[in-house]
Backbone and ligand atoms as CSV (ligand in chain L), in Angstrom:
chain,resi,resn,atom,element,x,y,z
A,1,UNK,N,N,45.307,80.130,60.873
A,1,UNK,CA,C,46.258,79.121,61.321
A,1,UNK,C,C,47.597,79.290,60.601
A,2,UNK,N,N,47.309,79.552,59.131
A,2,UNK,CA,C,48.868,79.762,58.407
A,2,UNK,C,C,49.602,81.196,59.027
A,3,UNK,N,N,48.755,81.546,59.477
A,3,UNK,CA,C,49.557,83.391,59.597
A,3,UNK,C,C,50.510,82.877,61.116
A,4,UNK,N,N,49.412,81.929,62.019
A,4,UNK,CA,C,50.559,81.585,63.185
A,4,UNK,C,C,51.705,81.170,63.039
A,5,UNK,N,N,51.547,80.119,61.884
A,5,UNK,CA,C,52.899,79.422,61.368
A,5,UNK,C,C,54.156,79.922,61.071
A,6,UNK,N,N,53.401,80.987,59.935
A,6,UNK,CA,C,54.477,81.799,59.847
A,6,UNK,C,C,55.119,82.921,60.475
A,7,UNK,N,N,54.257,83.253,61.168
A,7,UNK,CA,C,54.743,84.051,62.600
A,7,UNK,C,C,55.442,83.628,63.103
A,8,UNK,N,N,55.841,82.335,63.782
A,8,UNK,CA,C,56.336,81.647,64.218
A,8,UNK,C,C,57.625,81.211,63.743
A,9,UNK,N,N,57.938,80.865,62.668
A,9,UNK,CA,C,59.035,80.956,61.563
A,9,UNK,C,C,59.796,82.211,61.694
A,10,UNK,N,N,58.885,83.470,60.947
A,10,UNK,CA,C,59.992,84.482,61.642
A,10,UNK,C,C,60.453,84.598,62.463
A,11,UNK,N,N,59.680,84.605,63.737
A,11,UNK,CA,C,60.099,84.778,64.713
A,11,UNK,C,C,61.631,84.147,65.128
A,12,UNK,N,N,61.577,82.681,64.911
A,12,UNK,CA,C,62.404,81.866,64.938
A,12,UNK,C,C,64.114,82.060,64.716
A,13,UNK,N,N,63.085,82.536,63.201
A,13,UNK,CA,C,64.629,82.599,62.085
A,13,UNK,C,C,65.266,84.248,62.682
A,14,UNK,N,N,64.656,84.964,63.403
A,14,UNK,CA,C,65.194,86.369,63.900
A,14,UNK,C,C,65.758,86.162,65.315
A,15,UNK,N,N,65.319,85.033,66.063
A,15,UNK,CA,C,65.652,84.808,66.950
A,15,UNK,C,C,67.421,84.325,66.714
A,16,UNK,N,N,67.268,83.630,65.442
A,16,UNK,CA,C,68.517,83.010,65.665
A,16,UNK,C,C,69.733,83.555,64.912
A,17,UNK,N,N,69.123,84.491,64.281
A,17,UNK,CA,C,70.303,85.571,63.214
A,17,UNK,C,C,70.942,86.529,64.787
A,18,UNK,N,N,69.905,86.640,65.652
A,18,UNK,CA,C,70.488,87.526,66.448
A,18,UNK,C,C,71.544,86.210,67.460
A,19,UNK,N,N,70.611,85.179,67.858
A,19,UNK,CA,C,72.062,84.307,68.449
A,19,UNK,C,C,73.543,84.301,67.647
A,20,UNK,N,N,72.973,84.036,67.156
A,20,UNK,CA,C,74.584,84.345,65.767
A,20,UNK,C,C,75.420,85.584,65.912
A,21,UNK,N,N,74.589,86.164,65.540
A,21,UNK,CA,C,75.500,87.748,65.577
A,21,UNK,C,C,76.096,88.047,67.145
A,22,UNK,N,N,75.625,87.611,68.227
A,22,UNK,CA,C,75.787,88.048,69.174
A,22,UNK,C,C,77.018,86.891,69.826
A,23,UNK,N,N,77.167,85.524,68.903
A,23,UNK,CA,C,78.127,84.762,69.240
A,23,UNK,C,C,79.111,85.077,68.686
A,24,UNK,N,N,79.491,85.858,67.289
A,24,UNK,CA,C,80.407,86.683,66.579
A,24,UNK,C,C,81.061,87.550,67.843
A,25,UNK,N,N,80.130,88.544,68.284
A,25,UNK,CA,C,80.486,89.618,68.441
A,25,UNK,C,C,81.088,89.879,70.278
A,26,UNK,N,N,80.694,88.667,70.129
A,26,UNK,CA,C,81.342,87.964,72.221
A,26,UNK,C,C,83.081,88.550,72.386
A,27,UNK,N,N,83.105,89.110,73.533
A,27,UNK,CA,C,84.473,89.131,73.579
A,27,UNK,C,C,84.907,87.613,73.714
A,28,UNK,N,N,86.475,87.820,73.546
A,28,UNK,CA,C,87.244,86.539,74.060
A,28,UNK,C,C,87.498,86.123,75.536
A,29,UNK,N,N,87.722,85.479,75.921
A,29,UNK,CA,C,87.691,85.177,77.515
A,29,UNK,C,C,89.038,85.275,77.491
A,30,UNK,N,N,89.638,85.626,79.359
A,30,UNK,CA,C,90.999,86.210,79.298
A,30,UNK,C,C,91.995,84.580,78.630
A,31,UNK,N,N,91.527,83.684,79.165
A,31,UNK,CA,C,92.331,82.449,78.399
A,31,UNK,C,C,92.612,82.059,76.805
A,32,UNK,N,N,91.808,82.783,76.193
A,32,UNK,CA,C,91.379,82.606,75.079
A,32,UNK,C,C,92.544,83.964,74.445
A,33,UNK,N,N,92.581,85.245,75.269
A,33,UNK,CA,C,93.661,86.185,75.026
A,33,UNK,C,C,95.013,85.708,75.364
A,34,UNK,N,N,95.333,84.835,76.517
A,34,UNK,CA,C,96.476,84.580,76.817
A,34,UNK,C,C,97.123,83.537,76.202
A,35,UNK,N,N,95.932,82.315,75.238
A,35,UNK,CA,C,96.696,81.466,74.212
A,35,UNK,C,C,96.861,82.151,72.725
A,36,UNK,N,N,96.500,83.534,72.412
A,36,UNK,CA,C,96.739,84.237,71.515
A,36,UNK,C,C,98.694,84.609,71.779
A,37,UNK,N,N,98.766,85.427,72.726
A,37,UNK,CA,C,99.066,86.086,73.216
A,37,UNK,C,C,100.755,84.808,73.462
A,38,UNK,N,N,100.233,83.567,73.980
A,38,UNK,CA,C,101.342,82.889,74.160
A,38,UNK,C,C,102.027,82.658,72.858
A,39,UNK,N,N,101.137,82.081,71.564
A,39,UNK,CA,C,101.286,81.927,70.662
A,39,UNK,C,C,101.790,83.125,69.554
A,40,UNK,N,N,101.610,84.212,69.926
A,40,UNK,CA,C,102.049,85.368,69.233
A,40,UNK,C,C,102.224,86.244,70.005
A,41,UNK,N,N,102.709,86.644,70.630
A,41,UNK,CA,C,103.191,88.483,71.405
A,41,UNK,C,C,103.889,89.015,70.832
A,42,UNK,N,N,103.729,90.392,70.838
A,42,UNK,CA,C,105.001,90.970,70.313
A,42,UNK,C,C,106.366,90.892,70.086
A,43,UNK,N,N,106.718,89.843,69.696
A,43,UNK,CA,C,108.374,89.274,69.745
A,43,UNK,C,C,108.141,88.120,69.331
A,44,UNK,N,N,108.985,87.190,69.396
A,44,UNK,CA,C,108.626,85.849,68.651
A,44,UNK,C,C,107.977,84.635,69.618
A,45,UNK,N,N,106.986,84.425,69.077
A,45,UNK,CA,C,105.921,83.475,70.173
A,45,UNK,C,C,106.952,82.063,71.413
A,46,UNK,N,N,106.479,82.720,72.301
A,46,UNK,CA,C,107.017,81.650,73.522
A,46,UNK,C,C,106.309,80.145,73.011
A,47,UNK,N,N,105.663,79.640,72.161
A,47,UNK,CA,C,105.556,78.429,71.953
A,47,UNK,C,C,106.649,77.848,71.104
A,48,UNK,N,N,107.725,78.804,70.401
A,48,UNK,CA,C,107.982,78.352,69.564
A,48,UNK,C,C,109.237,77.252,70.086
A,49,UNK,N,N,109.806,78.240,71.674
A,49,UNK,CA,C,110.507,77.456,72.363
A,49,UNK,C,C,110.185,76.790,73.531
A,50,UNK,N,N,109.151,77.160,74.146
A,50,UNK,CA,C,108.391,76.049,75.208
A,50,UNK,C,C,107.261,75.285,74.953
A,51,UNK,N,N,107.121,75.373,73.814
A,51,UNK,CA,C,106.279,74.411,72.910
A,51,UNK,C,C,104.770,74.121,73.610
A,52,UNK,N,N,104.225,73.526,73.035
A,52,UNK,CA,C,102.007,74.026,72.784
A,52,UNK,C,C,102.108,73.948,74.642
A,53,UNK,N,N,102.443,73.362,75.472
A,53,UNK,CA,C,101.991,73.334,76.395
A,53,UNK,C,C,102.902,73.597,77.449
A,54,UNK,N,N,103.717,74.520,77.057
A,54,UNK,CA,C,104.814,75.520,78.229
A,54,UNK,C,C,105.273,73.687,78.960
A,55,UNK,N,N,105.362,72.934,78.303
A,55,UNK,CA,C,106.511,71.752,78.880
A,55,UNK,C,C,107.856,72.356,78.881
A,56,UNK,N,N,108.846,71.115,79.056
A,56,UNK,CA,C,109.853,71.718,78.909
A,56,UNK,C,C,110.347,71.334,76.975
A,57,UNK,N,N,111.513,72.089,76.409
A,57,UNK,CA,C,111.226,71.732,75.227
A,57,UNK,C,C,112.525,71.722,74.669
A,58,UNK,N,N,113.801,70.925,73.862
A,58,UNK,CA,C,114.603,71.234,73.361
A,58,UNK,C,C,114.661,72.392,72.368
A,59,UNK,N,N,115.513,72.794,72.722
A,59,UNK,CA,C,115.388,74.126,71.265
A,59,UNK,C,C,116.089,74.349,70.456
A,60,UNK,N,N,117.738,73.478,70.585
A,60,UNK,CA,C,118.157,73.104,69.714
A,60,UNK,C,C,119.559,71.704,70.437
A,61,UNK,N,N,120.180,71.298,69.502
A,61,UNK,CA,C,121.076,70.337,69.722
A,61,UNK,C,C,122.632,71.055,68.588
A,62,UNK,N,N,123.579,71.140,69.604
A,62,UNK,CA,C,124.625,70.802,68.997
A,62,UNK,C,C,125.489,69.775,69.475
A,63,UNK,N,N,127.066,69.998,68.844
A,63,UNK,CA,C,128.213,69.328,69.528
A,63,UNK,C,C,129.448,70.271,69.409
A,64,UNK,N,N,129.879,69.896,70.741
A,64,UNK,CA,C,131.149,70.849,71.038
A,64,UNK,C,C,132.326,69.825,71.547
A,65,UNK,N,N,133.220,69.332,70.743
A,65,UNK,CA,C,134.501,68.639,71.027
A,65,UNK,C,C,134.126,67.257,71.615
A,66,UNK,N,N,133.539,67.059,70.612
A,66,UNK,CA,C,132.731,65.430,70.161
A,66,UNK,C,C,131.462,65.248,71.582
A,67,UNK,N,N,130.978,66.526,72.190
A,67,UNK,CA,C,130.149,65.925,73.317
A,67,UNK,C,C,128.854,66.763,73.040
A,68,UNK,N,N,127.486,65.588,72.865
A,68,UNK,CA,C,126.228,66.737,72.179
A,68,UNK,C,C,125.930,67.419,73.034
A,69,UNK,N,N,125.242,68.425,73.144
A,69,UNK,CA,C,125.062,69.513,74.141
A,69,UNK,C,C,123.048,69.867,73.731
A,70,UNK,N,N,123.225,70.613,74.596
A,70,UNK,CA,C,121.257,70.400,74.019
A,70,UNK,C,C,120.795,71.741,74.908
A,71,UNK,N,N,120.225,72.564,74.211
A,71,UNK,CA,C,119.792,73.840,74.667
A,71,UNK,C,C,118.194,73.588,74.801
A,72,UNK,N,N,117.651,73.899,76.000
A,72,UNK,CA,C,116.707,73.425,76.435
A,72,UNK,C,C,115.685,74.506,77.116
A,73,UNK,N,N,114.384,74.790,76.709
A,73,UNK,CA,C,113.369,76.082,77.497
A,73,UNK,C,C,112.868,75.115,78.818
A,74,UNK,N,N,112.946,75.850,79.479
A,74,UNK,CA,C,112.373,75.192,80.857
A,74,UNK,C,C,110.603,74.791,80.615
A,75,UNK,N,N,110.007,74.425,81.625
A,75,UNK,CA,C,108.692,73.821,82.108
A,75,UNK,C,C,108.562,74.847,82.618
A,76,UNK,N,N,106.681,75.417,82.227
A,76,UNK,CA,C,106.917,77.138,82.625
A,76,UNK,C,C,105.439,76.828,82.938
A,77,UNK,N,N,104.767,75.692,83.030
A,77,UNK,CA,C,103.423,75.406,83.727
A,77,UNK,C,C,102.991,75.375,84.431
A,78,UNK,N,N,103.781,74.890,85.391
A,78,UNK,CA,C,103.746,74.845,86.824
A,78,UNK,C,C,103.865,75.590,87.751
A,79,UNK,N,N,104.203,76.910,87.307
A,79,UNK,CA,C,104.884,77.651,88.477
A,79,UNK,C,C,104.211,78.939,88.745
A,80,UNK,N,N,104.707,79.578,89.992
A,80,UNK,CA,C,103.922,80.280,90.677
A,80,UNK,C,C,104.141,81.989,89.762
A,81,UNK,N,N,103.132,82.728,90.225
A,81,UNK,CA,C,102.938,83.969,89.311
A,81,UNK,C,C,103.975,84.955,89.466
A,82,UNK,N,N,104.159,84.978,90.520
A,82,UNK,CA,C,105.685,86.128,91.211
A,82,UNK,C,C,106.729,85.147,90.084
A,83,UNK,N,N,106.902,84.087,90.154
A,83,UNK,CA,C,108.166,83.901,89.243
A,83,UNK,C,C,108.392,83.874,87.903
A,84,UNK,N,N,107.103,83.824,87.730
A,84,UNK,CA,C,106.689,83.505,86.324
A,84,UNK,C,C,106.990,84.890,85.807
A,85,UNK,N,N,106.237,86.205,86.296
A,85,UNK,CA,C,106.204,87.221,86.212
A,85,UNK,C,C,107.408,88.288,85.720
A,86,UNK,N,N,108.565,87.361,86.950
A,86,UNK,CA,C,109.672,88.256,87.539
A,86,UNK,C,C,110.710,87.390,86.371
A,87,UNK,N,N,110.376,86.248,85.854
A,87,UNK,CA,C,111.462,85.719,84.547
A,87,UNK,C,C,110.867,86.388,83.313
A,88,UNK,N,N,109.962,86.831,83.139
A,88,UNK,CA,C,109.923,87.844,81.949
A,88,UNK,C,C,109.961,89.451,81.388
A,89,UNK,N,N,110.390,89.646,83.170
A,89,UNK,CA,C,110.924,91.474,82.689
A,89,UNK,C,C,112.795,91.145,83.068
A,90,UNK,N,N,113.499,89.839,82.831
A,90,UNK,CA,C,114.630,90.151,83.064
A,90,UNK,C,C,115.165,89.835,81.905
A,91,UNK,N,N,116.547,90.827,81.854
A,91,UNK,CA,C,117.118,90.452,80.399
A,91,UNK,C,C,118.012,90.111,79.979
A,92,UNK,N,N,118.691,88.338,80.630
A,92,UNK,CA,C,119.240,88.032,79.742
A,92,UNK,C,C,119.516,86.402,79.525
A,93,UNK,N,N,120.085,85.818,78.868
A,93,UNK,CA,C,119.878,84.350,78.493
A,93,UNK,C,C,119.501,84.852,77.184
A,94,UNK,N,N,119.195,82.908,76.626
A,94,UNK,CA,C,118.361,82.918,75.743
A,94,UNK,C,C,117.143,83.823,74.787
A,95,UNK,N,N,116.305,83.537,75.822
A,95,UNK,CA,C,114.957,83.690,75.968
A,95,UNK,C,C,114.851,85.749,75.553
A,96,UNK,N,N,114.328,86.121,74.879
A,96,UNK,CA,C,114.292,87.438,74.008
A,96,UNK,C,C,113.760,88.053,75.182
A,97,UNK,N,N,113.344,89.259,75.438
A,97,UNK,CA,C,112.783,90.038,76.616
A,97,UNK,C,C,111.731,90.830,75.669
A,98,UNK,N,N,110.742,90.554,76.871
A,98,UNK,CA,C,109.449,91.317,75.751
A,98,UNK,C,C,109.034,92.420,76.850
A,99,UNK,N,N,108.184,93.395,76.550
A,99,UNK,CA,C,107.827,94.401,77.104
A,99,UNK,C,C,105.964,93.988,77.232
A,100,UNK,N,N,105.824,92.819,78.143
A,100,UNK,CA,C,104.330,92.947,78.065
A,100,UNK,C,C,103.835,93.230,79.397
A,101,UNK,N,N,102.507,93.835,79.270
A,101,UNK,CA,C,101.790,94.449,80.402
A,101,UNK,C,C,101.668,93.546,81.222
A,102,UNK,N,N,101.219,94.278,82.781
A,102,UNK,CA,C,100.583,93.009,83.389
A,102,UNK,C,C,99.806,92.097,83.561
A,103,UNK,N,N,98.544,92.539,82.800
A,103,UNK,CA,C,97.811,92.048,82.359
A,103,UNK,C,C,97.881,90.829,81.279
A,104,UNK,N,N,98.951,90.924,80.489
A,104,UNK,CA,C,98.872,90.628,79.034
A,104,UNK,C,C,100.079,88.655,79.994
A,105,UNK,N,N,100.576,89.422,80.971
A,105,UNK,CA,C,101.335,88.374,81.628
A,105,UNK,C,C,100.454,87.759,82.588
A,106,UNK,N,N,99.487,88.145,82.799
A,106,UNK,CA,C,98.296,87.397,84.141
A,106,UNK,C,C,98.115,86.351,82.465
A,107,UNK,N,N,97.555,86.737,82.011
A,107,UNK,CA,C,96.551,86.080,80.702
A,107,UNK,C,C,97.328,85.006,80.177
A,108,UNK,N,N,99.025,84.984,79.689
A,108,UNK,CA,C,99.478,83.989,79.479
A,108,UNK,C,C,100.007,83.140,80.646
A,109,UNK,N,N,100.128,83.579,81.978
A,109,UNK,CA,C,100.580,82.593,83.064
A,109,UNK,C,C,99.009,81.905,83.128
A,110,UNK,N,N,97.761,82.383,83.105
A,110,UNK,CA,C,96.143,81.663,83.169
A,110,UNK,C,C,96.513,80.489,81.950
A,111,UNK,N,N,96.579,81.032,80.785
A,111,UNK,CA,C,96.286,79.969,79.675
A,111,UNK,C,C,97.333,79.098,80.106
A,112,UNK,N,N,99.003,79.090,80.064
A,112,UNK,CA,C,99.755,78.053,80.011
A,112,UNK,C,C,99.929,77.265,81.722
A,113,UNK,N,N,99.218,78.261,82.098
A,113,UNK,CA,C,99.245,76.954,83.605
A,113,UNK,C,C,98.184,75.917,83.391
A,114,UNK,N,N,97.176,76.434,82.788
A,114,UNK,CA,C,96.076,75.753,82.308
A,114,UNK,C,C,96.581,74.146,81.727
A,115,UNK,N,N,97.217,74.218,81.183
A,115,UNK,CA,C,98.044,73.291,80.347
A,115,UNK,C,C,98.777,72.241,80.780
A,116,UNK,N,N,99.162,72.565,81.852
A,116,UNK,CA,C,99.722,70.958,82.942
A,116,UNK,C,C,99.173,70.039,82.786
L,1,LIG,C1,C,114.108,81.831,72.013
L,1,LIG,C2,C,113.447,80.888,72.884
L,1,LIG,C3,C,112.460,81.404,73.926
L,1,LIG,C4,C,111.324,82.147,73.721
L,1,LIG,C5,C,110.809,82.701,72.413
L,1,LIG,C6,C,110.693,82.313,75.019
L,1,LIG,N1,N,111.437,81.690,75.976
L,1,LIG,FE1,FE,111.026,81.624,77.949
L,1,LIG,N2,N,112.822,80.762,78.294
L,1,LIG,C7,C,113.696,80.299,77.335
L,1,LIG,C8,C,114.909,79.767,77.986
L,1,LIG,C9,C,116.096,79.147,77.269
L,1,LIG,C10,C,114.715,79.939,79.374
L,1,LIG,C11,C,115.722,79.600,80.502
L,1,LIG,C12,C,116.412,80.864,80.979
L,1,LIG,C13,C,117.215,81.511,79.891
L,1,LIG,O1,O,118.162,80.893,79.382
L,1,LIG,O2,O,116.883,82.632,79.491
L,1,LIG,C14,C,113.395,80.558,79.535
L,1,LIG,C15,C,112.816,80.872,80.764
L,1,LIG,C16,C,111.482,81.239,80.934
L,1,LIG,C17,C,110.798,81.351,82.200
L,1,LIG,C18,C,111.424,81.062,83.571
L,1,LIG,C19,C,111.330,79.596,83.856
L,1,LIG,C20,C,111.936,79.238,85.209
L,1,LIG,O3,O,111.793,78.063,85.571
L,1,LIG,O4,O,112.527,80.106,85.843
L,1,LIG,C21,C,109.510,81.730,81.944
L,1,LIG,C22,C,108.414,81.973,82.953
L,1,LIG,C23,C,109.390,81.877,80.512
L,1,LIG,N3,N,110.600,81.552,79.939
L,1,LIG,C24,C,108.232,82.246,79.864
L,1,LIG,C25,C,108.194,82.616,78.532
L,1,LIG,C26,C,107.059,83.272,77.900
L,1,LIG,C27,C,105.734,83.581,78.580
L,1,LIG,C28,C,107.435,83.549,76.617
L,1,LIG,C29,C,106.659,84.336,75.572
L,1,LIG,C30,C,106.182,85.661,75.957
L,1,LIG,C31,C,108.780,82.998,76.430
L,1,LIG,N4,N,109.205,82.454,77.610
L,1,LIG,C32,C,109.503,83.010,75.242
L,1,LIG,C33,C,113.504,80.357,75.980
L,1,LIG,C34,C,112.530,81.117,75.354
């Protein structure tokens, strides 16, 4: 009867070192790449100016001849993939120009549409 027990125990405890290891070793899901990816890409992270949830976001405030003025990232949640797409291989404004794949741009238009 003790040998079942402990059979059973191992068994258990091997069962679950391998759940473990195998929850480590999971890829990331593409959303899970594209809030990396929003948050850090190669250049300086698009959250920093469309902020956690691609709203729209001030990015900074001045004044020019006593009238405040307010520099502002658009609302980038909502919108469709052709545009989304086609505002980040152009270069110029604000907004820095990054060189990311298409893929790497499916993954952050998934995560931050997500976000509406
Ligand atoms: C330095 C601030 C800044 C950063 C960083 C930035 N953006 Fe922008 N983004 C802007 C501004 C400002 C605009 C409005 C157009 C312009 O002035 O360039 C814009 C426009 C856009 C648009 C077009 C919105 C529209 O309605 O046409 C998209 C899409 C976009 N950004 C996505 C991103 C993504 C994705 C990243 C990161 C890979 C990013 N932006 C990083 C400031 C920024």
């Amino acid at each position: 009867m003790r040998h079942k027990k402990l059979f059973f125990c191992f068994f258990s405890l091997c069962f679950y070192v391998f759940a473990q290891e195998s929850k480590d070793t999971s890829f990331i899901t593409t959303q899970e790449y594209g809030k990396k990816l929003y948050e850090n890409p190669r250049n300086i992270g698009c959250i920093k100016c469309h902020g956690k949830n691609g709203e729209s976001e001030v990015i900074a405030t001045y004044k020019n001849k006593n009238k405040s003025k307010i520099i502002k990232a658009p609302k980038i949640n909502d919108m469709d993939f052709e545009a989304f797409k086609k505002a980040l291989s152009k270069d110029k404004g604000i907004m820095p120009k990054y060189n990311l794949t298409e893929e790497e741009i499916k993954a952050i238009y998934l995560y931050i549409s997500s976000k509406k």
